[in-house]
C-alpha positions as CSV (number, residue, x, y, z in Angstrom):
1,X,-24.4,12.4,-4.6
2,X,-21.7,14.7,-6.7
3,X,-21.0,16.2,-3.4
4,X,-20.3,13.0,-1.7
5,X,-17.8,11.9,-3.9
6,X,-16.1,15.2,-3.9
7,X,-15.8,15.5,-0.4
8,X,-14.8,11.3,0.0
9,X,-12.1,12.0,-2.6
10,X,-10.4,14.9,-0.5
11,X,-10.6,12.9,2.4
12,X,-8.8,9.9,0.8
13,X,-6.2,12.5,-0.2
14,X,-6.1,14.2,2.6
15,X,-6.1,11.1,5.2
16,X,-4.0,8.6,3.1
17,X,-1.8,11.3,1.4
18,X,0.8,14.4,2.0
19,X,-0.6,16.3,-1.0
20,X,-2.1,19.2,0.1
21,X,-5.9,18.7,-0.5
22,X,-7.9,20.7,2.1
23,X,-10.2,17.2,3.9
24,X,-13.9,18.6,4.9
25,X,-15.4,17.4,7.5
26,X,-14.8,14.2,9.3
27,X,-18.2,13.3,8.5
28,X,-20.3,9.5,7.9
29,X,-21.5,11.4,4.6
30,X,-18.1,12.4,3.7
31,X,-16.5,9.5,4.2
32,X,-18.9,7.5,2.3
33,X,-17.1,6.7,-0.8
34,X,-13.2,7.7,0.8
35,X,-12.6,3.8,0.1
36,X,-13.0,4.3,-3.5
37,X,-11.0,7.2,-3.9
38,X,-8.1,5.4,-1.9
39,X,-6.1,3.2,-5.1
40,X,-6.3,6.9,-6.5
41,X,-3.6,8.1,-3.8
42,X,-1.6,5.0,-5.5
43,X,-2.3,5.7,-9.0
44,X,-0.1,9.2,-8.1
45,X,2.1,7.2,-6.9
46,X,2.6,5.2,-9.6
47,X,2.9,8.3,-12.1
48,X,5.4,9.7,-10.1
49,X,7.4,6.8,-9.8
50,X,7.2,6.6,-13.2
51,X,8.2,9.4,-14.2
52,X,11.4,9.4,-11.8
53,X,12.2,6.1,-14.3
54,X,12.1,8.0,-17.2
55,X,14.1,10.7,-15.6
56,X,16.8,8.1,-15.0
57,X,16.6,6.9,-18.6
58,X,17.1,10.2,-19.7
59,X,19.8,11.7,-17.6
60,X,22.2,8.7,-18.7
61,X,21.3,9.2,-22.0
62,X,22.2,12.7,-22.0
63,X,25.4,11.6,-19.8
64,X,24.6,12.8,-16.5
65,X,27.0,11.6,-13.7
66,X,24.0,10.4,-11.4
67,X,25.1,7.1,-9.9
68,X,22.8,4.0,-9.8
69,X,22.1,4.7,-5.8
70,X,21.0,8.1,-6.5
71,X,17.5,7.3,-8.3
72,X,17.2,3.7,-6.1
73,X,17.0,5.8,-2.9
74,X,14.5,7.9,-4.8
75,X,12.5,5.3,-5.7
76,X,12.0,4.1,-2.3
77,X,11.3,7.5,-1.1
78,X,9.0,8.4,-3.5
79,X,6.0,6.0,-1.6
80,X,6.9,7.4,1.7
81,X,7.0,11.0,0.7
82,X,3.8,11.1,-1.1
83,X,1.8,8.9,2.2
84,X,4.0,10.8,5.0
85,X,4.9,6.9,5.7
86,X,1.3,6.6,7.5
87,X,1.2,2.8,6.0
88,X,4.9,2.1,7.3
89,X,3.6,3.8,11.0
90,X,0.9,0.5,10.9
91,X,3.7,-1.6,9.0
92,X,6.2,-1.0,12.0
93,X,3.2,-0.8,15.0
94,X,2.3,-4.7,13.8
95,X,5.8,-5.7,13.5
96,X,6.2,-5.1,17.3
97,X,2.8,-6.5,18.4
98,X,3.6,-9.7,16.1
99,X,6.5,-10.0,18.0
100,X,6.1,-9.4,21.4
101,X,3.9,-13.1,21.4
102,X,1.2,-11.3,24.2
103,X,-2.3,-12.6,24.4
104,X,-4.9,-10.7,21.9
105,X,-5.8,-8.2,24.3
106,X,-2.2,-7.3,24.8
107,X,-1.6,-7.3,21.2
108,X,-4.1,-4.7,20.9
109,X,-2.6,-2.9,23.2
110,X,0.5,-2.2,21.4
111,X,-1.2,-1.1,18.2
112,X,-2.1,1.7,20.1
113,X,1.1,2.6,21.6
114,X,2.7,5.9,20.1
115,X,6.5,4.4,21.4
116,X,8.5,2.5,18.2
117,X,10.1,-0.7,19.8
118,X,12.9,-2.4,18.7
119,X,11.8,-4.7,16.6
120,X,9.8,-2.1,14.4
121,X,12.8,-0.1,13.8
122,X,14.4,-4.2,12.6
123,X,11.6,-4.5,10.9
124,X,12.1,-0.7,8.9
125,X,15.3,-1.0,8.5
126,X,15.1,-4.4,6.4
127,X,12.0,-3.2,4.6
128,X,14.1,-0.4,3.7
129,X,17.1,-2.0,2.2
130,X,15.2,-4.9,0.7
131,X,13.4,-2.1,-1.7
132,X,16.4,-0.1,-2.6
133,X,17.9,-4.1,-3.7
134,X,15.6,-4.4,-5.7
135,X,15.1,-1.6,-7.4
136,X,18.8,-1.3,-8.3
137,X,17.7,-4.2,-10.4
138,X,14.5,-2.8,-11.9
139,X,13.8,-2.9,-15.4
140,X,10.6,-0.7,-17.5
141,X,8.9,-4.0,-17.2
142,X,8.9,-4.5,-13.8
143,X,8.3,-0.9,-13.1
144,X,5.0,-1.2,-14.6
145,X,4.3,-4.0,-12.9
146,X,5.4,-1.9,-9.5
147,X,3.7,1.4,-10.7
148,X,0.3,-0.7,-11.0
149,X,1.2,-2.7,-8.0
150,X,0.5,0.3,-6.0
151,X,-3.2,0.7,-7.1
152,X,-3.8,-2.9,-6.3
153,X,-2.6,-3.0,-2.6
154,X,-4.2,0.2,-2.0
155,X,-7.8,-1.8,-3.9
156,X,-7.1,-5.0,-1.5
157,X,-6.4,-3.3,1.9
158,X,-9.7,-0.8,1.0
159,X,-11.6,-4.5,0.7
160,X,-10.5,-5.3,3.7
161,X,-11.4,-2.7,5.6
162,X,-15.1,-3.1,4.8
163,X,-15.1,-6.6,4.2
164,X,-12.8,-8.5,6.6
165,X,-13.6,-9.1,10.3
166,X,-12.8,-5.4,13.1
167,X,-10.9,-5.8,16.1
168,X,-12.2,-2.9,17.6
169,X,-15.9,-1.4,16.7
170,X,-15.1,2.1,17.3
171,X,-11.9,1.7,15.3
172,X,-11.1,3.6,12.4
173,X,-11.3,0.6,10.3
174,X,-14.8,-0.1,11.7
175,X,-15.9,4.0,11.2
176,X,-14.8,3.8,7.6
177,X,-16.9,0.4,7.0
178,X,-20.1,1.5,8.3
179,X,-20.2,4.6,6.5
180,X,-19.1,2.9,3.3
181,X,-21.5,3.6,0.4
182,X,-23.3,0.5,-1.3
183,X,-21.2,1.6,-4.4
184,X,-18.0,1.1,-2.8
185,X,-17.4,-3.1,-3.2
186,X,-18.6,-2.9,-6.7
187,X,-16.3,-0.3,-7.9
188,X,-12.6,-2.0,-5.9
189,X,-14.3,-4.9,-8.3
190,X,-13.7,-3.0,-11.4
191,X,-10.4,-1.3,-10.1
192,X,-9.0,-5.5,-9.4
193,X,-10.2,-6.8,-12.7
194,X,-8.8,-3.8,-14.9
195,X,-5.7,-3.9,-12.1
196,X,-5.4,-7.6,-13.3
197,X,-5.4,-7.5,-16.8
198,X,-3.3,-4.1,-17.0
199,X,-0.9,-6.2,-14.9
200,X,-1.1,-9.5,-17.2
201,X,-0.7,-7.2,-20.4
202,X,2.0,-4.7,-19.5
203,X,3.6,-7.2,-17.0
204,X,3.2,-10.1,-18.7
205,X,5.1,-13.7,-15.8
206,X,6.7,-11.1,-14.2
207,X,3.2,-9.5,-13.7
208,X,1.3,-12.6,-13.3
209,X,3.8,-13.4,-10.7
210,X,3.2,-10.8,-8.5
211,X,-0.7,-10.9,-8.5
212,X,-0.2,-14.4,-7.2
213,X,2.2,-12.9,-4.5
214,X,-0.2,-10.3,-3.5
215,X,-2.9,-12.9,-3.4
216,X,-0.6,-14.9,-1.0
217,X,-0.3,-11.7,0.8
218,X,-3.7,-10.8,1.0
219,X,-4.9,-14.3,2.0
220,X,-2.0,-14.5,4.9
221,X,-3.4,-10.9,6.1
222,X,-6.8,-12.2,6.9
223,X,-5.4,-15.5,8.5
224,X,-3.0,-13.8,10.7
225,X,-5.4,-11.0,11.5
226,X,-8.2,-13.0,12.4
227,X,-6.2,-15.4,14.4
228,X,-4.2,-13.0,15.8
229,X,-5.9,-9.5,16.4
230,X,-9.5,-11.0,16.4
231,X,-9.6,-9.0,13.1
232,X,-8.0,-5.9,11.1
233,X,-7.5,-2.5,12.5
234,X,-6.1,0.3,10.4
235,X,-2.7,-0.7,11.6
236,X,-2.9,-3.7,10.0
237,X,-4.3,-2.7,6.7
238,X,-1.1,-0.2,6.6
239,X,1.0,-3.7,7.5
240,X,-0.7,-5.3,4.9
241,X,-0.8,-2.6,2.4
242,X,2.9,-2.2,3.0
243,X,4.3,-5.9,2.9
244,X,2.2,-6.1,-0.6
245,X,3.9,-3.5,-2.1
246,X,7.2,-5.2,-1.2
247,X,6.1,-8.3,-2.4
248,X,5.0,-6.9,-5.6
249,X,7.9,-5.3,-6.2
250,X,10.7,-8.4,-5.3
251,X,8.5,-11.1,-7.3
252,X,8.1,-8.7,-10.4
253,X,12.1,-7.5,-10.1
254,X,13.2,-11.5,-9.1
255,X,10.9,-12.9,-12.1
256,X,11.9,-10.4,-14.6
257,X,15.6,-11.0,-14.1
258,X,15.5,-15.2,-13.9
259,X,13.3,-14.5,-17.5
260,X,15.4,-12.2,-18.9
């Protein structure tokens, strides 16, 4: 058992991160538990961006010239860096299958194509300028909301994958399901409820807020996966995973600020 959970956590690190963590082998034993170890990739994440905030707090108390811009850009970098953007790859691949309005099979199809279309790089480019807006307005209460915010999109796109409907059965969603342990819905249990008061606590509306956006989110994922794909695919937990993190972040920065 030790040995599974060793080897699942380096895989989650090693698939769903840039940090370098040597992944065993691609195995149904090794990858048993990888869904548990997944809000962990967002959990460094959140200490990193973190820890960029406090670096910003302290550089303008100690008078450094760094302009606003400087640690915003950082801030939306800082996600991107650490994943090596593999969430924004199935962010930008559903964009162009959402809009392309092809039959199911078609839509498929696209998910699968390596070529970036034009409404992906739309789609990145607003994504990418609607973070930096609003974390030129972030506050230390909001970023707690955002640092946890991480954990709990990584916990709800993990559900999904071995608890919503597959697309494809010899997807990589579909893999990681099967060879899910028994373990794994009872622990992304734990990581929500401690998620959710941490949130609550720390975040107080602001936090509230956002869970309710991420529940929104989360509940318009199935819908339009479903309906649209015939299920999730690892794409579309990436699209999900991505769009919640946004969502966090603008009703946590927006709800701060009108409270203020």
């Amino acid at each position: 058992m030790g040995k599974k959970l060793v080897n699942s956590l380096k895989n989650a690190f090693a698939m769903y991160s840039r940090l370098p963590v040597p992944g065993p082998e691609w195995t149904e034993e090794n990858i048993s538990y990888t869904m548990c170890f997944f809000p962990w990739v967002g959990a460094v994440i959140g200490i990193v961006t973190w820890a960029v905030f406090l670096l910003k707090g302290w550089s303008k108390a100690q008078g450094f010239a760094f302009g606003g811009l400087f640690f915003t850009i950082l801030f939306v970098l800082i996600p991107l860096f650490i994943t090596g953007g593999i969430h924004m790859d199935g962010f930008m691949d559903t964009t162009d299958a959402l809009s392309s309005y092809q039959s199911k099979d078609q839509r498929l199809a696209i998910l699968k194509d390596p070529h970036i279309g034009a409404f992906a790089a739309i789609a990145l480019g607003m994504y990418l300028l609607a973070d930096a807006a609003l974390y030129s307005a972030v506050t230390s209460r909001s970023m707690v909301v955002i640092c946890l915010g991480f954990c709990l999109s990584r916990t709800l796109s993990a559900w999904s994958v071995i608890a919503f409907p597959k697309a494809r059965q010899d997807g990589f969603a579909a893999e990681l399901a099967k060879a899910s342990g028994r373990g794994t819905r009872p622990v992304l249990v734990v990581y929500l409820v401690l998620l959710t008061l941490a949130m609550l606590m720390a975040g107080g509306i602001p936090g509230l807020v956002s869970l309710l956006a991420a529940g929104f989110w989360f509940l318009y994922y199935r819908w339009m996966s479903v309906r649209r794909f015939g299920g999730i695919t690892g794409d579309l937990a990436g699209y999900f995973l991505q769009g919640c993190e946004l969502f966090i972040c603008a009703a946590a920065v927006i709800t701060d600020v009108l409270i203020r």
